[in-house]
N, C-alpha and C positions, 0 to 999 in steps of 0.2 A: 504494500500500500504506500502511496505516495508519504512524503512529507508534507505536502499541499493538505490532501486528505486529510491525513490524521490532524490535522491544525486546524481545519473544518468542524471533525467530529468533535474535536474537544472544545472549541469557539463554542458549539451547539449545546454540548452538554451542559455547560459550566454556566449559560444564562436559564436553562430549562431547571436547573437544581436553587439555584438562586431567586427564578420567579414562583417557585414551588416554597421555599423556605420565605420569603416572603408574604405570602398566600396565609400560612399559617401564623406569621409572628401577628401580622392586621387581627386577623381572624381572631386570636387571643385578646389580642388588646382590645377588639370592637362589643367583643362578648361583656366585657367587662366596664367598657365607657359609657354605655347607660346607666348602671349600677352607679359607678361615680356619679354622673347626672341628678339621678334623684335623689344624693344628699346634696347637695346645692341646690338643689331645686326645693328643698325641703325646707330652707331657711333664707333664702333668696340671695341679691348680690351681698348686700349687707355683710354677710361675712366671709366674702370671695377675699379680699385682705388678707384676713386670716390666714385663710387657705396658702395662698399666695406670697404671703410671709414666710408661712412654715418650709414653705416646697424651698424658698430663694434659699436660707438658711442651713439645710441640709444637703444641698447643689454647692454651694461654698466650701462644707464640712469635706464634701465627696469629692471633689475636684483632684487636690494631692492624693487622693486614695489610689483616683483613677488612673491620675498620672504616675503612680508609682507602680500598679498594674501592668499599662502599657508598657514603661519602659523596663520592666525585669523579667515579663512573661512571654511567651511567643503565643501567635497570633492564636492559636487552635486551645490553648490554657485558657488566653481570655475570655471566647467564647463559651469556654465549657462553663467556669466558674460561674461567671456572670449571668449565664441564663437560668443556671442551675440555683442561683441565689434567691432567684425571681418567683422560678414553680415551686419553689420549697414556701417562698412568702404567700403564693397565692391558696395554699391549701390549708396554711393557719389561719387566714382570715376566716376559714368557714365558719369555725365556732362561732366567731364574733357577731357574722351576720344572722344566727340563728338567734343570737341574744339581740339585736338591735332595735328592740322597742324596750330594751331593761337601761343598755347602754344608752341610748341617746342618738336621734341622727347628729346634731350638729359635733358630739363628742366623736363618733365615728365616724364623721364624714372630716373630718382635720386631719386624723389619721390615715384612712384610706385615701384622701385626696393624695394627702403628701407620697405616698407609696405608689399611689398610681400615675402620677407625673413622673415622677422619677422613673420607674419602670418604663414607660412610653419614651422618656425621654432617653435613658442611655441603653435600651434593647433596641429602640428604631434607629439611632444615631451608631452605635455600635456595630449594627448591619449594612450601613451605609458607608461607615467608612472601610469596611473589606469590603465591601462591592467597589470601590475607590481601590485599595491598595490591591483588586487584579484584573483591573480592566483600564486599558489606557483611555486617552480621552478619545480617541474617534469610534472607539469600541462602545463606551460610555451614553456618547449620543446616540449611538444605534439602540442600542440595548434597555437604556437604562429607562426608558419610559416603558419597554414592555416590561420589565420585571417590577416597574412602581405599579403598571395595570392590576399584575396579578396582584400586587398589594391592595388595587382598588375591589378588586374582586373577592380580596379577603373581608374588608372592610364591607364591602355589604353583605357577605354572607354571614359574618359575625353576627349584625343586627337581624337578620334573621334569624338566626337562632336565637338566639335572644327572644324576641319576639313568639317562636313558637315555644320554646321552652319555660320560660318566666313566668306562667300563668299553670304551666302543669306545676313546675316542681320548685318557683319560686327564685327568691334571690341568691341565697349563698348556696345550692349547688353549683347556679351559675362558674362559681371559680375556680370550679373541678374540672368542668369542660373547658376552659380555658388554658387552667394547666397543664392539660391534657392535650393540646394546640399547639403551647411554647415548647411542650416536649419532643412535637414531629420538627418545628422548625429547628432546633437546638440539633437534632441527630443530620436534617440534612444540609445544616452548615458546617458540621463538623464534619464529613464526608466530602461536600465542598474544598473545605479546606485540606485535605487529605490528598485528593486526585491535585490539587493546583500546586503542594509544596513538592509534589513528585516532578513537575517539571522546568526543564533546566532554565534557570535564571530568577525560580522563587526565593523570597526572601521570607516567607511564613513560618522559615524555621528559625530565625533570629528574634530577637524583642528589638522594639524601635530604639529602646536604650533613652538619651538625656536626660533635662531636668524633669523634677515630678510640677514644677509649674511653668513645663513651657508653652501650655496652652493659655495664660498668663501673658507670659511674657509676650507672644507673639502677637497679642490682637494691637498692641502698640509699637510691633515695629515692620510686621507686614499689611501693606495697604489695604490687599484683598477681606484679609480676615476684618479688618478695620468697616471696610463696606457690608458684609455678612454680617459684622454685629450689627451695624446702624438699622440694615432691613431688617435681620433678626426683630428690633424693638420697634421698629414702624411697624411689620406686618403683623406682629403681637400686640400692639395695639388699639388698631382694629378688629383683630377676633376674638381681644380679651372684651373690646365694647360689647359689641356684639353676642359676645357669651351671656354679661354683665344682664344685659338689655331682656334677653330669651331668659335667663333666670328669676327673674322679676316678674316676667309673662308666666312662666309657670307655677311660680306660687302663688299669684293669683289666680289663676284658671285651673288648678289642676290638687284634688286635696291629700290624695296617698299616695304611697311607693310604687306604686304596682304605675297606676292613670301615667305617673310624671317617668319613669321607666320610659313606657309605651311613646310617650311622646320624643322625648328626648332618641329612643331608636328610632324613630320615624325622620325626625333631623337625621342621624349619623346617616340612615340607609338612603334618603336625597343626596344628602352632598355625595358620598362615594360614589352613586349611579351619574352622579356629573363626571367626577374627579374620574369614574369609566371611561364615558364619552369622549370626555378630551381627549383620553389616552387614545383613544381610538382613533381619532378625525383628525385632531391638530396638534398635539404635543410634539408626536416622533416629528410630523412632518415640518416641525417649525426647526426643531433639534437639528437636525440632517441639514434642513435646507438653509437656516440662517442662523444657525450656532444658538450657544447653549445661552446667551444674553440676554436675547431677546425674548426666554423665558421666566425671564424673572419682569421686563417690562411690562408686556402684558397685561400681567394679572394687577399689578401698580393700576394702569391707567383702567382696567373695568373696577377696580375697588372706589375710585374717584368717582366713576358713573353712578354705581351704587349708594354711596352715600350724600350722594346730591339730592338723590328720590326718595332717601329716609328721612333727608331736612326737611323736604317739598311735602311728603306724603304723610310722616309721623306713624304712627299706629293703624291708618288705614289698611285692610286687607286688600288683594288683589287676588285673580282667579287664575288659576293654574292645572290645567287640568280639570276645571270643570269644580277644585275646591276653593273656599276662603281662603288664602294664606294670609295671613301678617307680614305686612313688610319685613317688621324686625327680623320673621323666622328667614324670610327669601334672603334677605341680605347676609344671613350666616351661613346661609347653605351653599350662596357662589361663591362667596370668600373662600369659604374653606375647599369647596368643590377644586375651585382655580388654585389656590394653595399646596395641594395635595395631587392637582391634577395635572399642573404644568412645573408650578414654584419650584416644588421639593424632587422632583427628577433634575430640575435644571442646573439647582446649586449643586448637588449631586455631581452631575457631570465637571461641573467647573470645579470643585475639588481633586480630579485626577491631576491635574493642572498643577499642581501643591505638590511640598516636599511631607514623605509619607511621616514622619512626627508630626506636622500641620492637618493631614488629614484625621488620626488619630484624636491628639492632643488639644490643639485646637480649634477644630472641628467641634469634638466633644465638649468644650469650654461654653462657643458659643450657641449651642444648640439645647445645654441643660441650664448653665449658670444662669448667660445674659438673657435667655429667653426666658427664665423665673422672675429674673429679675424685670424684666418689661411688664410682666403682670403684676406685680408686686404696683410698683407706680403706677399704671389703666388703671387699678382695679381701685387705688386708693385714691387715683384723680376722677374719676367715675361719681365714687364713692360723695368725695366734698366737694364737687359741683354740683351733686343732688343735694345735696344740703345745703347749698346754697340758692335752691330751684331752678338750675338750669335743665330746662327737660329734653326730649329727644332730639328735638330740631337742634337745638345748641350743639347738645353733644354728637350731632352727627358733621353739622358744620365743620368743629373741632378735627375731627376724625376725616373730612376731606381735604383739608388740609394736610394731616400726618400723609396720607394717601397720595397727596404733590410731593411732596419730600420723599417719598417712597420710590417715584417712577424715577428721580434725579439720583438716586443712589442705584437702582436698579439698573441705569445706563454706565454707573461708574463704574459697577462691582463687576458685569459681564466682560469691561474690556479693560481689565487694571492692568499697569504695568506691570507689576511682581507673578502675573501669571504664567507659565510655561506657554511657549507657543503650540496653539493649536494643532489636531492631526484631522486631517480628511475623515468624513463617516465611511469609509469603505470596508471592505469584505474582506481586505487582506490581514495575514495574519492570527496571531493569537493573544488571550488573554496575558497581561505581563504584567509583572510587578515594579515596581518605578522605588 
């Protein structure tokens, strides 16, 4: 068999095992984010702060943890540990949730909020930077919107389950089946990484090595990361509004676990079936055809449209499908949709671009730390502009604004100097470690 061939079959495999362990990490996490939903939703924005406090706080704590991970362990240890940390956390919550009318939503929901950001935030960001440390960037742009698909595909089949299962056997089995989800993605990224450190030029069997804050140090002396946090905290600030906003709608309209559940899946399972769509119609095609930049602008300049119709419109519903929706709910279901459906493949891609401790380390800094820490502030600036009565319109004003700063950062961060020169999206070749 050729060498061409075989550089083929393995191209082929290595995205198909990658769109599959993705499939399942969503899958888990989506099972489980209506769950989170209806304790916020049980006590409304009021104590998203909180929340948001807690998670910034412990993302600080975790940072040298992670960075000392990274750099003494090799790539396939950190995987194992890390996920393995997670199913073992999600199966002791169970007790807790069987006690959660002794315990308290709002006690329990501080706690699981904080564990379930954290989880979301260093299992998705963790899996992204090995999709990064073995795909170059022309491979990146080809690929990496299909294997975010399967992710979207995960992410709405979670809320399906969910959905069918929640009303048989309730909330804290839920976390079984979940764990039971991060446990197939965990074996086939380990396997992943297995077949990729077999061939010649992997560096999966080394640890990144340097400091344990160089994800720290780097957002202040490389430009790129400098732009990724700024969006990082513009685009966090618009879906922390808009969380804000939909959590106040559901503790008004909605009075138990089970009702604000339901709804709050009925969100997740919209946005994803967008966040599908794009993947399908325009993402890759925009990826391939005009680089990975102009994936991050994009979703910048339809966030501005958006919050122009939430200043205009307020609380009016609009018909979708034949139902009522709420602006509030439509404006978080594109957000996130385009988010998820172009955004987060794009940065993605433009990380191959990086020296792989940046992708790692820095990566991780800005995707757990500063993005807690953007919610930390929305949620408390949210918070005392309603207390001082500014209502929706205001605060969507506000938020078209962050959304202009958004597209001008969005045009910086796509074509920074400090980035590696681009590769062609073609066919040649095979996955490599940089």
């Amino acid at each position: 068999m050729s060498s061409i061939r075989v550089a083929a079959i393995r191209e082929g495999a290595e995205p198909a095992l990658s769109a599959l362990a993705f499939f399942f990490v969503m899958t888990s996490y989506y099972i489980i984010r209506p769950v989170m939903g209806q304790l916020s939703g049980a006590v409304g924005s009021q104590s998203l702060p909180l929340f948001y406090g807690a998670v910034f706080v412990v993302m600080l704590l975790l940072t040298p943890l992670f960075g000392m991970l990274v750099a003494r362990f090799r790539r396939r240890q950190l995987l194992g540990w890390s996920y393995s940390f997670f199913i073992l956390c999600l199966l002791a919550f169970v007790p807790a949730f069987v006690a959660q009318d002794r315990i308290g939503a709002r006690e329990l929901g501080v706690v699981f909020f904080v564990w379930a950001s954290v989880f979301n935030l260093f299992v998705v960001s963790l899996f992204w930077s090995f999709m990064a440390d073995i795909f170059s960037s022309g491979q990146a742009r080809r690929v990496f919107s299909l294997i975010a698909l399967s992710g979207m595909a995960g992410a709405v089949f979670g809320p399906l389950v969910t959905k069918l299962l929640v009303r048989l056997i309730g909330v804290a089995p839920l976390l079984v089946v979940s764990a039971l989800a991060l446990a197939l993605a965990l074996a086939l990224l380990l396997r992943l990484s297995t077949r990729h450190d077999r061939q010649p030029g992997s560096r999966g069997d080394e640890a990144v090595g340097g400091s344990l804050w160089a994800g720290v140090k780097e957002l202040w002396s490389r430009p790129f990361l400098r732009y990724m946090a700024l969006l990082m905290l513009f685009g966090d600030g618009i879906g922390t509004l808009a969380y804000a906003l939909v959590a106040d709608y559901a503790k008004a309209h909605f009075v138990d676990a089970v009702a604000r559940t339901a709804f709050y899946n009925n969100l997740d399972l919209a946005t994803n079936t967008l966040g599908a769509v794009l993947q399908l119609t325009l993402t890759r095609w925009l990826l391939i055809r005009r680089g990975a930049g102009w994936g991050l602008v994009l979703p910048a300049v339809v966030n501005v449209a958006l919050l122009l119709m939430v200043a205009i419109g307020g609380h009016r519903a609009v018909v979708v499908a034949g139902y009522g929706v709420p602006l509030l709910a439509l404006m978080m279901v594109v957000t996130r949709g385009f988010a998820y459906g172009m955004t987060k493949p794009a940065v993605d891609a433009l990380y191959t671009r990086v020296q792989r401790e940046t992708r790692y380390k820095g990566k991780n800094f800005v995707e757990t730390t500063v993005w807690r820490f953007g919610d930390l502030v929305v949620t408390s600036a949210v918070s005392g502009l309603r207390m001082l009565g500014v209502g929706v319109t205001g605060l969507a004003l506000a938020g078209t604004g962050v959304a202009m700063l958004a597209t001008w950062v969005s045009r910086r961060a796509g074509w920074s100097p400090d980035l590696a020169p681009d590769e062609p999206a073609t066919r040649t070749g095979a996955a490599t470690s940089a």
